[in-house]
C-alpha positions in Angstrom: 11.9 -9.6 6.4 14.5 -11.5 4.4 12.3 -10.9 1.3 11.5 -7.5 1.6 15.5 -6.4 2.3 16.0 -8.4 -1.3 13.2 -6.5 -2.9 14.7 -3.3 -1.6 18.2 -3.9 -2.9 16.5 -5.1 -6.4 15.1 -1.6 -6.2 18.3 -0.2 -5.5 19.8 -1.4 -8.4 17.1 -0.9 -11.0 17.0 3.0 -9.9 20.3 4.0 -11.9 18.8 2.3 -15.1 15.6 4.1 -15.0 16.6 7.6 -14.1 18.4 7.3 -17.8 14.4 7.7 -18.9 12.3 8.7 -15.9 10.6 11.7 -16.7 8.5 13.0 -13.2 5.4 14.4 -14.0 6.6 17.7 -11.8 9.1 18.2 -14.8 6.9 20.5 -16.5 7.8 23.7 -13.7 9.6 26.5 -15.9 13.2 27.1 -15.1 13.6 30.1 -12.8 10.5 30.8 -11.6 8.0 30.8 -8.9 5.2 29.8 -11.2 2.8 27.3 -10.6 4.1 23.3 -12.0 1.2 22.0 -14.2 0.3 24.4 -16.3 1.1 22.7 -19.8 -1.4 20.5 -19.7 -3.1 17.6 -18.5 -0.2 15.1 -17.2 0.1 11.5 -16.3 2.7 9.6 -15.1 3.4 6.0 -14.1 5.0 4.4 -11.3 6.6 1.9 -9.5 6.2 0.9 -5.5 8.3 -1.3 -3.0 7.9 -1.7 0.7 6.8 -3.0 3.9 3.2 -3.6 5.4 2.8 -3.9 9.3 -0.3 -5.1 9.7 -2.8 -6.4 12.1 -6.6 -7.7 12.1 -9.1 -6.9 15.2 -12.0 -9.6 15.4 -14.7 -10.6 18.0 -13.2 -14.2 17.5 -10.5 -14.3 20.1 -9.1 -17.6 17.6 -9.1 -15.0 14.8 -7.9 -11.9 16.7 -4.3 -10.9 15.9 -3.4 -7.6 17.4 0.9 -8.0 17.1 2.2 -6.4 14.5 2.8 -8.8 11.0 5.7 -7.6 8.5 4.8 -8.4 4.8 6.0 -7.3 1.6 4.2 -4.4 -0.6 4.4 -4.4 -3.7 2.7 -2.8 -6.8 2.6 -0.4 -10.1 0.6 2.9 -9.7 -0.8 5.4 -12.5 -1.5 9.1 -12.1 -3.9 11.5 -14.4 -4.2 14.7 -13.2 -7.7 15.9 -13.3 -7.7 19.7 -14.8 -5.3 22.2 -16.6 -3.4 23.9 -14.2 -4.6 21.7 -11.3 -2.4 20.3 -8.8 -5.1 17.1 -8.3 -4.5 14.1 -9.6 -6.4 10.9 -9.1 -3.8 7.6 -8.8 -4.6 3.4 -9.0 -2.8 0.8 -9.6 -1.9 -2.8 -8.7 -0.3 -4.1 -5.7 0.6 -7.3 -3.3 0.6 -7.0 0.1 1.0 -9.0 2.8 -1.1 -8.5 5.5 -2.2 -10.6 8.7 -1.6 -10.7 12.4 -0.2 -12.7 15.2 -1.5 -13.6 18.6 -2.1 -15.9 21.1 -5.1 -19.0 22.3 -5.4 -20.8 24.7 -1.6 -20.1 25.5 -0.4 -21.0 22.3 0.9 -18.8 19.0 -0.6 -18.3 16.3 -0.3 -16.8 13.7 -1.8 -16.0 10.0 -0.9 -14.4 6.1 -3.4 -12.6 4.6 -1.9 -12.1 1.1 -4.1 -9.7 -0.9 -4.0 -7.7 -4.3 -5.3 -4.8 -3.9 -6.3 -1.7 -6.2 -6.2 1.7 -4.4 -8.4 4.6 -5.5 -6.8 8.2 -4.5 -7.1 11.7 -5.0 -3.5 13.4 -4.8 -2.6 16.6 -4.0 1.0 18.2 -5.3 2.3 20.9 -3.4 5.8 22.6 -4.4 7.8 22.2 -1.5 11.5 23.2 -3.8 12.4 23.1 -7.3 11.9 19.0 -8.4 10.1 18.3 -4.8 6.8 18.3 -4.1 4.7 16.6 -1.0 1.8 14.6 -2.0 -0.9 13.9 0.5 -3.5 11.4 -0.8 -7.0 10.2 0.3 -9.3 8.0 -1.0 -10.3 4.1 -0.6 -8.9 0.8 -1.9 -10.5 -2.7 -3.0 -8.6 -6.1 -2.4 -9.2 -9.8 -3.1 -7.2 -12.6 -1.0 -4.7 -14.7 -2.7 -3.4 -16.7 -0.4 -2.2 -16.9 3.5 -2.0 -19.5 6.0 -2.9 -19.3 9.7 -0.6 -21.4 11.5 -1.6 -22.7 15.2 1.8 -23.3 16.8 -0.1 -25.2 20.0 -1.5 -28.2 17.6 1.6 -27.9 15.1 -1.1 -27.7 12.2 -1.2 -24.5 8.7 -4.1 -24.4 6.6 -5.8 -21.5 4.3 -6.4 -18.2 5.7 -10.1 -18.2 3.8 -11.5 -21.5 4.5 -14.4 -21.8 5.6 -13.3 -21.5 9.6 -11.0 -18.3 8.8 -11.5 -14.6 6.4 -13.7 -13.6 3.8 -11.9 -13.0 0.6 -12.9 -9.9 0.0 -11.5 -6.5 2.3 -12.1 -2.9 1.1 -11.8 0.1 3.1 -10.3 3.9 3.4 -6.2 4.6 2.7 -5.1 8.0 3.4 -0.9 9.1 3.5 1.9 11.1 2.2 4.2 10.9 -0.4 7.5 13.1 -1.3 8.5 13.4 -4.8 12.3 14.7 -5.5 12.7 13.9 -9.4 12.0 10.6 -10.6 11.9 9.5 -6.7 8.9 8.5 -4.8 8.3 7.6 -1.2 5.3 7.7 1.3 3.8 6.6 4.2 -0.1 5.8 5.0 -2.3 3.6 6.7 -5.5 1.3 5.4 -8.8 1.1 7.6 -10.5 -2.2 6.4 -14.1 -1.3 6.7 -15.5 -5.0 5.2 -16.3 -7.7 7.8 -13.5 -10.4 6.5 -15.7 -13.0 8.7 -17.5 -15.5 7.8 -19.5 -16.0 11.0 -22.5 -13.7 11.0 -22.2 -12.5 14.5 -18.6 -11.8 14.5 -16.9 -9.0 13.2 -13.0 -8.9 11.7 -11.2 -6.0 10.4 -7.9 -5.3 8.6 -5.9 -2.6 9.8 -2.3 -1.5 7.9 0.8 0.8 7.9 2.9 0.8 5.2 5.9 2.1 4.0 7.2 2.3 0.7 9.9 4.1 -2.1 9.9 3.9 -6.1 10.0 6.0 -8.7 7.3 7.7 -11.2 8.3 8.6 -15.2 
């Protein structure tokens, strides 16, 4: 948690600079009127993002099974094209870090493990005017992710080692994100949630799923 109220503070900081040359990609609405935003063209934007995960994993395994909640940092850089002339769509990816994981209990004793993943979302956005400079952004779509790193940490034997090893996860997650965003200006925030659809098992008669909420704020020039 210590890291994440750092990174948010960073954020805080770095905000003044950029709104100097932050241009939002729902600056193109005409002054005065009612009329419809993107109608000059095809826009794209850029974007950066700063958060929280909350995260937990579900799994046959009871050794593997962390239901509890797991705080980890989220992290990323996002681009957005929008996908016709006067269209309100836009399709967004990216590059993020996130840490995901869970926390539970065996045989009596904590445990708990990092599931550390980069992880490329794939989104179709919708922009609706909600006030001059504001517009609410639901998204749906899927994301792709690789591990990078994690420990699972057995607090009843005192002993860490690598979340994918051969007795813990897959490397390899993908699954369904769907959310919210609000855009006032160069400001961004949003809300969703990430279904892992992939089996991040290695045993072939167990199954272990990812399951996210996240939170985060940025800003999109």
């Amino acid at each position: 948690m210590k890291r994440i109220m750092i990174a948010l503070l960073s954020l805080a900081l770095t905000v003044p600079a950029l709104a100097q040359y932050g241009r939002p990609h729902n600056y193109s609405r005409p002054q005065n009127t009612r009329a419809p935003r993107y109608q000059h063209g095809l826009e794209m934007y850029y974007g950066l993002r700063l958060g929280a995960a909350f995260s937990t994993v579900n799994s046959d395994d009871i050794y593997l099974d962390g239901g509890s909640i797991k705080t980890g940092l989220n992290i990323g850089a996002v681009v957005g094209f929008q996908l016709g002339y006067r269209s309100p769509v836009f399709f967004e990816t990216g590059l993020s870090y996130i840490e995901k994981g869970g926390e539970g209990r065996y045989e009596g004793s904590k445990f708990t493990y990092g599931l550390d993943y980069l992880e490329m979302p794939l989104l179709m956005k919708y922009a609706i005017d909600a006030a001059p400079d504001c517009s609410i952004q639901p998204f749906v779509g899927g994301y792709m992710a690789v591990g990078v790193g994690g420990k699972i940490k057995d607090f009843g034997h005192r002993q860490a080692y690598s979340s994918f090893d051969n007795d813990g996860f897959n490397r390899f997650d993908g699954g369904i994100r769907l959310g919210c965003g609000v855009q006032y200006q160069f400001l961004y925030a949003e809300l969703g949630y990430d279904i892992g659809l992939a089996n991040i098992s290695h045993d072939y008669f167990d199954t272990s799923h990812t399951g996210s909420f996240f939170a985060t704020i940025g800003v999109n020039f």
